[in-house]
C-alpha positions as CSV (number, residue, x, y, z in Angstrom):
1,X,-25.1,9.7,-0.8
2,X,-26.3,6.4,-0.7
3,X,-24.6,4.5,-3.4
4,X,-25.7,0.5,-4.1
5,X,-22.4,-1.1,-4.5
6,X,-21.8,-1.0,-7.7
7,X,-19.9,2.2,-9.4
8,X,-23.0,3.0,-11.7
9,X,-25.5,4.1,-9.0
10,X,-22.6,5.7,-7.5
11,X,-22.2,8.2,-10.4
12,X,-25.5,8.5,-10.7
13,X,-25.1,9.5,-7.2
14,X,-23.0,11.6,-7.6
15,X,-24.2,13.6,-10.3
16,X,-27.4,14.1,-8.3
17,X,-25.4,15.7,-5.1
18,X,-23.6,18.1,-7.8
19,X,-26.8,19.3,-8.5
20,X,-28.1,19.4,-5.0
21,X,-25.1,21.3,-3.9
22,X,-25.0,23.8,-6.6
23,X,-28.2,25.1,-5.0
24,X,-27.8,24.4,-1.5
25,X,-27.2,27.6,0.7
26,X,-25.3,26.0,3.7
27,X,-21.7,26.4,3.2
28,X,-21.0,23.4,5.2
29,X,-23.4,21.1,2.7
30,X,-21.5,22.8,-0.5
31,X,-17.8,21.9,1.0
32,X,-18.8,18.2,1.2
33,X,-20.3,18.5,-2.3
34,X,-17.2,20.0,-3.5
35,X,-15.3,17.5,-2.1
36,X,-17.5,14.8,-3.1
37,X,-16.6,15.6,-6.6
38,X,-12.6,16.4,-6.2
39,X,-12.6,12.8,-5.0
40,X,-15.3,11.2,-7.2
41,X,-13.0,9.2,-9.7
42,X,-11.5,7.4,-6.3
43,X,-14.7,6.7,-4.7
44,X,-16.1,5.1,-7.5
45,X,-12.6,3.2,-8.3
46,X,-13.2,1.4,-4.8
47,X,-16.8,0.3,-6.0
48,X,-14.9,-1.3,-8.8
49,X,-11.7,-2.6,-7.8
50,X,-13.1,-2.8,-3.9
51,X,-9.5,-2.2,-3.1
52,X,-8.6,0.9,-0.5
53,X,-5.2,2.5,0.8
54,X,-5.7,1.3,4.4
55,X,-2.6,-0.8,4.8
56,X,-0.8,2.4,3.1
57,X,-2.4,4.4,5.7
58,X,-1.6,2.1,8.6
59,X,1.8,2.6,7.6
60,X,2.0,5.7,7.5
61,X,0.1,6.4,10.9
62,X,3.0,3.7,12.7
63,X,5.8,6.1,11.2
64,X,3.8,9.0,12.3
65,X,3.5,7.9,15.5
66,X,7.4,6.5,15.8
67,X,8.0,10.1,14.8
68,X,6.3,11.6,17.7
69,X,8.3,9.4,20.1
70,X,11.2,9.7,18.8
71,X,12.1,13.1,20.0
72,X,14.0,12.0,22.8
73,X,16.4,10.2,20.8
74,X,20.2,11.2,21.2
75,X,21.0,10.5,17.3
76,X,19.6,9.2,14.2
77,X,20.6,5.9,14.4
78,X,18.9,5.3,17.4
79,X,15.7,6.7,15.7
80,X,16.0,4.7,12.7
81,X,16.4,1.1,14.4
82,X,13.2,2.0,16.2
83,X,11.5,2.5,13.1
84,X,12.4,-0.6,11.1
């Protein structure tokens, strides 16, 4: 998909995979097609907005990962002033 930066050539974009992968035999290509679609209305909200969820993401990967390491605490307290 090789949208221009704007959100119109991205539909049109779209529109054109859809079609593609209605035909297309590979399971693999009609998965991505598939999801391509589920997820259109955010893809083509970045080219408008150009806004993502990477800092919400960040976030959520640093809890994630205070989670994994906090196995070895004794109580919950302990755990929660190493989150914050």
């Amino acid at each position: 998909m090789c949208c221009r930066g704007n959100a119109e050539s991205c539909r049109h974009e779209s529109v054109r995979l859809s079609r593609y992968g209605r035909h297309e035999n590979s399971f693999n290509n009609r998965k991505m097609c598939q999801l391509m679609i589920r997820w259109f209305e955010e893809i083509v909200g970045y080219f408008d907005e150009r806004t993502t969820s990477g800092a919400v993401e960040g976030i959520n990967n640093k809890l994630k990962l205070i989670k994994r390491l906090g196995y070895g605490f004794r109580n919950f307290n302990n755990f929660r002033l190493r989150s914050l």
